[in-house]
C-alpha positions as CSV (number, residue, x, y, z in Angstrom):
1,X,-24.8,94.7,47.4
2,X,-26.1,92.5,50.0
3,X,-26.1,89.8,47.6
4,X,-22.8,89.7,46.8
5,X,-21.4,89.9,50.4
6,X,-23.6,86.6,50.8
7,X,-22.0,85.1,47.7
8,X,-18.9,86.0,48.9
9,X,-19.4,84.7,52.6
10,X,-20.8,81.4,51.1
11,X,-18.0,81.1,49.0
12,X,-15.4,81.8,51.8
13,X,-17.3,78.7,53.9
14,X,-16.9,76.8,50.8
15,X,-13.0,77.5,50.3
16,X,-12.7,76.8,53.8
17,X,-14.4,73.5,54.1
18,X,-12.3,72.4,51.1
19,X,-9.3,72.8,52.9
20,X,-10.4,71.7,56.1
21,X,-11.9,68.4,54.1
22,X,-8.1,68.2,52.4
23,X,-6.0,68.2,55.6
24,X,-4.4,64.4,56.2
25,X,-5.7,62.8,59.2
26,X,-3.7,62.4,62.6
27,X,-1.7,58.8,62.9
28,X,-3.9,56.9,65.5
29,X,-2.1,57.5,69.0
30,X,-0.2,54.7,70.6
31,X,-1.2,52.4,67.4
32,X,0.9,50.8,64.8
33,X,2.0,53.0,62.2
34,X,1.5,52.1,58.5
35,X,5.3,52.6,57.9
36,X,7.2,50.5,60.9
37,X,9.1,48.4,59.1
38,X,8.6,44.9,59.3
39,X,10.6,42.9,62.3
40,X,12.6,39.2,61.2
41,X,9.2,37.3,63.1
42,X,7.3,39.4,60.5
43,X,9.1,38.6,57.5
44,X,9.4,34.5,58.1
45,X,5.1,34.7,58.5
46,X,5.5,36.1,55.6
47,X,7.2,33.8,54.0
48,X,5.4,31.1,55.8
49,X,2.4,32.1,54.2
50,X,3.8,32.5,50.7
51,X,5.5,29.5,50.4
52,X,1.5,27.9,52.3
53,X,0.2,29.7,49.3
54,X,2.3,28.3,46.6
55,X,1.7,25.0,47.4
56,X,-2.0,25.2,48.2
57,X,-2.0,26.7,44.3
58,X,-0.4,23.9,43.2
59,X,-2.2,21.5,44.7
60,X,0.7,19.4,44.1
61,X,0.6,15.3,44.2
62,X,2.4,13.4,46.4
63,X,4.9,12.5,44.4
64,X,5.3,16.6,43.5
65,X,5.6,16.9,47.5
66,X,8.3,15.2,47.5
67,X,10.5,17.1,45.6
68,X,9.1,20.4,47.2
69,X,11.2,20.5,50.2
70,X,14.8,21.7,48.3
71,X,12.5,24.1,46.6
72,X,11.2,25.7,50.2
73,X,14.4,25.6,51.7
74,X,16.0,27.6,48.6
75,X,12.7,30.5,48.7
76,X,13.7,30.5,52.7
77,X,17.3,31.2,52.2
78,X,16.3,34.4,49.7
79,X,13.9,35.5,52.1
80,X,16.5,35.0,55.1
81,X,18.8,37.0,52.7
82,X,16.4,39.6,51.7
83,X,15.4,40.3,55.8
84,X,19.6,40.4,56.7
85,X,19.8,43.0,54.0
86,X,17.0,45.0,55.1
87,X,18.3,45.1,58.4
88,X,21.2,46.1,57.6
89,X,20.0,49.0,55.2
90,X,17.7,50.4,58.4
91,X,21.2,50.0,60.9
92,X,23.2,51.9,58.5
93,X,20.2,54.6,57.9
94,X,19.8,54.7,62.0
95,X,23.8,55.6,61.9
96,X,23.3,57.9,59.4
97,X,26.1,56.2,57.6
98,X,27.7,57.7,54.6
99,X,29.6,55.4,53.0
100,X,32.2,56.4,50.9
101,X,32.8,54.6,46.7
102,X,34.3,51.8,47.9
103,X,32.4,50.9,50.7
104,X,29.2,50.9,48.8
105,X,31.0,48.8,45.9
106,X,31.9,46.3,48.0
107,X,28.6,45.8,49.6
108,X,27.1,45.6,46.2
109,X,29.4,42.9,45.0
110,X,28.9,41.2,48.3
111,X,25.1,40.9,47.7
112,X,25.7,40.3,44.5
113,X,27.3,37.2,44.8
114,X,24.8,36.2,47.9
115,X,21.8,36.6,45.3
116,X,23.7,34.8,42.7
117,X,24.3,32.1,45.4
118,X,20.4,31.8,46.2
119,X,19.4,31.9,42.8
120,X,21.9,29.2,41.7
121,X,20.5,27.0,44.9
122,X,16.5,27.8,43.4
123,X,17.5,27.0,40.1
124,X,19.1,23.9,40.8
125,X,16.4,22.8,43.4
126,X,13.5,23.6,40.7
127,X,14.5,21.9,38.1
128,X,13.2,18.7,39.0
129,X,10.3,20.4,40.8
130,X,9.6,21.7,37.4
131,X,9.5,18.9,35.3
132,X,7.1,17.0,37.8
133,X,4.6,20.0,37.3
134,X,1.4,19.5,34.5
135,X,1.0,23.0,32.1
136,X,-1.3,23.7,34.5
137,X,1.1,24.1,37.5
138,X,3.6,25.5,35.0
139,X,1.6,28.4,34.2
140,X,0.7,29.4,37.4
141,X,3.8,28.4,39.3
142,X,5.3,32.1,38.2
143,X,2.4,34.2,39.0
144,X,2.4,32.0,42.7
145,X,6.0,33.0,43.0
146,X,5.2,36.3,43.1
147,X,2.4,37.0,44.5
148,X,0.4,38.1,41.8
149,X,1.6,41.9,42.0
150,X,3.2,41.6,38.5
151,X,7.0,41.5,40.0
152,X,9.2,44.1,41.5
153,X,8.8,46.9,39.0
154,X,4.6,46.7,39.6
155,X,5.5,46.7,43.4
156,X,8.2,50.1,43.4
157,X,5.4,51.8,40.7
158,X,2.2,51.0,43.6
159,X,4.7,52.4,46.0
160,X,5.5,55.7,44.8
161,X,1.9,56.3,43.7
162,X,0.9,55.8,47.5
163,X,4.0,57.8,48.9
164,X,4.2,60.4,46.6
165,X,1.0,60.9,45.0
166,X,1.6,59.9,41.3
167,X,5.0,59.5,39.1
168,X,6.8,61.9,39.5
169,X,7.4,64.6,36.4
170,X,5.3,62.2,34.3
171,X,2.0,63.4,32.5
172,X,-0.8,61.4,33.0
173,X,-1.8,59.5,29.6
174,X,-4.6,61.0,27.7
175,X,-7.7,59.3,27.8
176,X,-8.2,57.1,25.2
177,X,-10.7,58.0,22.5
C-alpha cells in the first residue's frame, strides 16, 4: 500500500510539472511585443533593405545600374501602397468598422486598380531591366524579389503554424515509408 501512495504522489508531481512546464511564458514588461504592428519608418527600412539586397544579389554592372532606378521607384510605390493599406486596415479595425457590401466592394475595386497600377508601372520598368540581366541574374532575380520565403502562400502557411499551432482541421501527412 505504501508503494502505491508513493507511485501515485510521484505521478501527481509529474502531472504537475507537466503542466507547469506547458504554461506560455509572460510578455516581457514594458518591452516590445512580438505582434505591434510595424509603423510607415518600419516598413520603408524594410524596403530599404530589400531593395539593398536585391541589388547586392545581382551584383549588377554599371550599365545594369543604370536602368535600376525606374525599377526601385516602381518596388517603392508597391511598398508605399502596401503600408497605406495596412494602415488603413488597423484604423478601420481600431473603429471597429463594419462595413456594409458595398463599402467593402468598392474598396476592393479601389485597390484593385491601385495594384494593377503598380504592377503595370513594375512591369513596364523591368523590362529593359530584364533584358540587361545574364541567366544568372535571371534566375535569381525572382527568388531576390521575394525574399526567399517561397511567395505569399509560404508566408500566410508560416503564419498560421506560429499563431495557431498547426493547419487548422488538416491531418498531419503520414510519414513517409
Amino acid at each position: 500500500m505504501k508503494t502505491f501512495a508513493i507511485l501515485s504522489a510521484a505521478s501527481a508531481l509529474a502531472l504537475a510539472g507537466t503542466l507547469a512546464y506547458a504554461q506560455p511564458a509572460p510578455p516581457p514588461a514594458g518591452g516590445p511585443r512580438a505582434h505591434e504592428p510595424m509603423s510607415r519608418a518600419d516598413v520603408e527600412s524594410l524596403t530599404d533593405a530589400r531593395i539593398a539586397g536585391i541589388q547586392a544579389g545581382l551584383k549588377l554592372t554599371p550599365d545594369q545600374q543604370k536602368l535600376w532606378p525606374p525599377v526601385e521607384k516602381a518596388l517603392r510605390s508597391i511598398s508605399a501602397t502596401r503600408a497605406e493599406r495596412m494602415e488603413a486596415f488597423r484604423a478601420r479595425a481600431n473603429a471597429k468598422e463594419h462595413p456594409d457590401l458595398m463599402a467593402r466592394l468598392d474598396r476592393a475595386a479601389t485597390f484593385s486598380t491601385k495594384n494593377g497600377e503598380n504592377l503595370t508601372a513594375l512591369s513596364t520598368a523591368m523590362k529593359p531591366f530584364w533584358a540587361s540581366l545574364d541567366d544568372r541574374q535571371k534566375k535569381l532575380l525572382p527568388v531576390l524579389m521575394h525574399e526567399g520565403r517561397g511567395g505569399r502562400m509560404a508566408a500566410r502557411e508560416h503564419w498560421r503554424m506560429e499563431h495557431h499551432g498547426g493547419m487548422q482541421g488538416q491531418q498531419p501527412a503520414a510519414p513517409k515509408q
